[in-house]
N, CA and C atoms as a LAMMPS dump frame, in Angstrom:
ITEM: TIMESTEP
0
ITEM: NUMBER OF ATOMS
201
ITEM: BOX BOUNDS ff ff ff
-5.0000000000000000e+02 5.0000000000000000e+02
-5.0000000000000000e+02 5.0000000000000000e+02
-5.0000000000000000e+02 5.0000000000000000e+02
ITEM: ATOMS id mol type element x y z
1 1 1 N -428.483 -338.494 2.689
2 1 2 C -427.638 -339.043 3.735
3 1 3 C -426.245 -339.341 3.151
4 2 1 N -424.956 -339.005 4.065
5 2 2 C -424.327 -339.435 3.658
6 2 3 C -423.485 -341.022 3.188
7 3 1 N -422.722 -341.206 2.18
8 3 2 C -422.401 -342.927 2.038
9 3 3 C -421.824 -343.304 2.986
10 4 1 N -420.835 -342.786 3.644
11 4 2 C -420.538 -343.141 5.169
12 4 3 C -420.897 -343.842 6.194
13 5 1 N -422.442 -342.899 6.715
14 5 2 C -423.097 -342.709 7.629
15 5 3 C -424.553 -344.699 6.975
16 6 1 N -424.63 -344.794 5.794
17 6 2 C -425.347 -345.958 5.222
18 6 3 C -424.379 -346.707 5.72
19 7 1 N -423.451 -346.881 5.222
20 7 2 C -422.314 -348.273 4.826
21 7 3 C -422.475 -348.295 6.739
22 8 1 N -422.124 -347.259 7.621
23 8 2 C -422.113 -347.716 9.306
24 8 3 C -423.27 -348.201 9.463
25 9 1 N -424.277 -347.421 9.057
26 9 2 C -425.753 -348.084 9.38
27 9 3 C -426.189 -349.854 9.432
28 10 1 N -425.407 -349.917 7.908
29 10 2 C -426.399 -351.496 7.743
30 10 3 C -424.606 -352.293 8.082
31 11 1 N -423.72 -351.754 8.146
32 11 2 C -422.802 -353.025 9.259
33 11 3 C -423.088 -353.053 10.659
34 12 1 N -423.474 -351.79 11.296
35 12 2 C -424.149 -352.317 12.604
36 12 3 C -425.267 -352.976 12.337
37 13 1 N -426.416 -352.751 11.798
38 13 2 C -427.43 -353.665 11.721
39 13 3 C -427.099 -355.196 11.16
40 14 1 N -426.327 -355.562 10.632
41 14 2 C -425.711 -356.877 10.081
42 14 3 C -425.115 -357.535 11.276
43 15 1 N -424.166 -356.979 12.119
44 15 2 C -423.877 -357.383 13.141
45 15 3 C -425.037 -357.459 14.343
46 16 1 N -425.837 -356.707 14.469
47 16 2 C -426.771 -357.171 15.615
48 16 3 C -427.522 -357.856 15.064
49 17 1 N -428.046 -358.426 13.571
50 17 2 C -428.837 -359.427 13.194
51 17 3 C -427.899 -360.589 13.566
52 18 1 N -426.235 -360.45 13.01
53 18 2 C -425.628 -362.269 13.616
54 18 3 C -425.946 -362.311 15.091
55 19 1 N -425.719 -361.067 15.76
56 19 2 C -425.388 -361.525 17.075
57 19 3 C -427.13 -362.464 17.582
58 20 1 N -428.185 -361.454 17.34
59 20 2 C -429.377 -362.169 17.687
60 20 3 C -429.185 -363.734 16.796
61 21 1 N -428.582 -363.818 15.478
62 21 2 C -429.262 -365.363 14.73
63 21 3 C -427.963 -366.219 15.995
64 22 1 N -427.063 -365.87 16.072
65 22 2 C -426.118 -366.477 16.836
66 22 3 C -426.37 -366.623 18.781
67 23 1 N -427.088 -365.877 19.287
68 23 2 C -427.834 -366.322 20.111
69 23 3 C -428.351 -367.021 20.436
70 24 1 N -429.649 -367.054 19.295
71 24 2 C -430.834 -368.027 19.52
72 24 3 C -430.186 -369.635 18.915
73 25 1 N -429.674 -369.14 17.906
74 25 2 C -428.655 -370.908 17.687
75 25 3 C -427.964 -371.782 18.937
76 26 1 N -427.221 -370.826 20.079
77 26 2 C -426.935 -371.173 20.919
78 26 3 C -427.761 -371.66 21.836
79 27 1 N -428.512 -370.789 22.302
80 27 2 C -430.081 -371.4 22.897
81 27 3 C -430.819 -372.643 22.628
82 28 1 N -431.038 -372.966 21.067
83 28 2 C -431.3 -373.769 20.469
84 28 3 C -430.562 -375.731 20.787
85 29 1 N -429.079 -375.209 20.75
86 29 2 C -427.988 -375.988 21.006
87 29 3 C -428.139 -376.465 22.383
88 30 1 N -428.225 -375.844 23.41
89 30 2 C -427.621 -375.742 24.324
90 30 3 C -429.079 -377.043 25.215
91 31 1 N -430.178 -376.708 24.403
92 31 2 C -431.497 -377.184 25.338
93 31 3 C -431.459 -378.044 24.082
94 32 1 N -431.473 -378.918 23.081
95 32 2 C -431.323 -379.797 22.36
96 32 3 C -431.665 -381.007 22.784
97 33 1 N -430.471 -381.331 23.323
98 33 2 C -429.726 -382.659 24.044
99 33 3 C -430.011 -384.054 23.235
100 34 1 N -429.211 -383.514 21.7
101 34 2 C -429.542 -384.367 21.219
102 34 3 C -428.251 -385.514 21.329
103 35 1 N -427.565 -384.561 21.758
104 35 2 C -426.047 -385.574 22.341
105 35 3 C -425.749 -385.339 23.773
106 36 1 N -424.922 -386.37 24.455
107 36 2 C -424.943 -386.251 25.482
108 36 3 C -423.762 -385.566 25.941
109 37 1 N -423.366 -384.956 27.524
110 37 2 C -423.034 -383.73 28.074
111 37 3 C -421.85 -384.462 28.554
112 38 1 N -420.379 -384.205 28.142
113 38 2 C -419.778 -384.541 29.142
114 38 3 C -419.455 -383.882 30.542
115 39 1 N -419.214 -384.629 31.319
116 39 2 C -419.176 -383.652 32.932
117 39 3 C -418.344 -384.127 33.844
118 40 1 N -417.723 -383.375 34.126
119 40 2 C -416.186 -383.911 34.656
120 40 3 C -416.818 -383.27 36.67
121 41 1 N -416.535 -383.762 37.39
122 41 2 C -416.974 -383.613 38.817
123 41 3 C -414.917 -383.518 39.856
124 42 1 N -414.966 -382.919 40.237
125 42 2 C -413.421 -382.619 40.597
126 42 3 C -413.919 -382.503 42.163
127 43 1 N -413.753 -383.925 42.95
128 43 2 C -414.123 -383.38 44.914
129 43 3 C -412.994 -383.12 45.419
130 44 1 N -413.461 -381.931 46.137
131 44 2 C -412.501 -381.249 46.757
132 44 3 C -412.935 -381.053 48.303
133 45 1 N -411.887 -381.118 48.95
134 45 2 C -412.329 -381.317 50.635
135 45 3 C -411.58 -379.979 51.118
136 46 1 N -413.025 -379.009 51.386
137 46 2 C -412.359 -377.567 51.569
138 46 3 C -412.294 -377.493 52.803
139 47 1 N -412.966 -378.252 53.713
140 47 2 C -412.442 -377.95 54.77
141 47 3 C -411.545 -378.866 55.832
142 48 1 N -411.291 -379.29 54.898
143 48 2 C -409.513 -380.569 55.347
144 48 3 C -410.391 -382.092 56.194
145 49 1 N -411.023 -382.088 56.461
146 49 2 C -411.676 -383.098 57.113
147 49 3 C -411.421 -384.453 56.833
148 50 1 N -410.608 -385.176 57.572
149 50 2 C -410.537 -386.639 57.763
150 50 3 C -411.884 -387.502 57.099
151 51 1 N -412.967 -387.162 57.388
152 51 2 C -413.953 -388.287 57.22
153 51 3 C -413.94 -388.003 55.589
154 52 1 N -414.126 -386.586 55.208
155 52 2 C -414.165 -386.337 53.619
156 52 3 C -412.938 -386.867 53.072
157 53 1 N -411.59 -386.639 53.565
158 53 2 C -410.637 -387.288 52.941
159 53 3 C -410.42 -388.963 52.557
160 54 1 N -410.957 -389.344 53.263
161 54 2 C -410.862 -391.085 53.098
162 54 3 C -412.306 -390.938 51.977
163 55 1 N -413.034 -390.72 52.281
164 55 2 C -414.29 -390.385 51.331
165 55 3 C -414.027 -390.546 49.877
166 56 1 N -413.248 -389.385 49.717
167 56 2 C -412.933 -388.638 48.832
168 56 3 C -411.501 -389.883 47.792
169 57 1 N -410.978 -390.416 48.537
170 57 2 C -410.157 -391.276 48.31
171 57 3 C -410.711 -392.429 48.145
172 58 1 N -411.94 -392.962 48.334
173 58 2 C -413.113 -394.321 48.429
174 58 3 C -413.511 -394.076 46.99
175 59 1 N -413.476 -393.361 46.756
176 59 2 C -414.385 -392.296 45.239
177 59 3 C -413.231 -393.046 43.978
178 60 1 N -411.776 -392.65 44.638
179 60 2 C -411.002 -392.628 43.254
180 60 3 C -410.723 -393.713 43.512
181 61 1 N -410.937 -394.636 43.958
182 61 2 C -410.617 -396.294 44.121
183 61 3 C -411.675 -396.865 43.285
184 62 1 N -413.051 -397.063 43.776
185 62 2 C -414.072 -396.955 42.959
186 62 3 C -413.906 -397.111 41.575
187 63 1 N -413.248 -395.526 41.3
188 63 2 C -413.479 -394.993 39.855
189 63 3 C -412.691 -395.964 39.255
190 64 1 N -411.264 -396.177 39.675
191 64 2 C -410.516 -396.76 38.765
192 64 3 C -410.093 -398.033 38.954
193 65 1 N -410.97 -398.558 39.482
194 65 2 C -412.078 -400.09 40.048
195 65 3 C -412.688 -400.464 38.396
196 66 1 N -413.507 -399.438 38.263
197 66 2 C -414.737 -399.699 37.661
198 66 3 C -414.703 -398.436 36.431
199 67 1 N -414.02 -398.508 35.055
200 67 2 C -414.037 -397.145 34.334
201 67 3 C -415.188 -397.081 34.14
């Protein structure tokens, strides 16, 4: 075989071994929960509505009521 055609061989195989170890690490990470998630919530009133708007405005009073 040629040295070429080796040296392509085992850098693709090197790269699809990170990509699988780098996968499953993520996987690993992701279902953990050994720390907690921050989560940001953004309300948005898509369809313009008065009752959601005061709502929606009750929310950020609240929030910055109470951090």
């Amino acid at each position: 075989m040629p040295p070429f055609r080796v040296i392509r061989i085992v850098l693709l195989l090197g790269l699809l071994l990170f990509a699988a170890f780098y996968t499953k690490q993520q996987q690993l990470n992701s279902r953990s929960w050994s720390k907690p998630v921050a989560v940001v919530i953004y309300p948005i009133n898509h369809d313009r509505s008065a009752s959601i708007d005061t709502y929606i405005s009750t929310l950020y009073r609240y929030l910055h009521q109470h951090p």
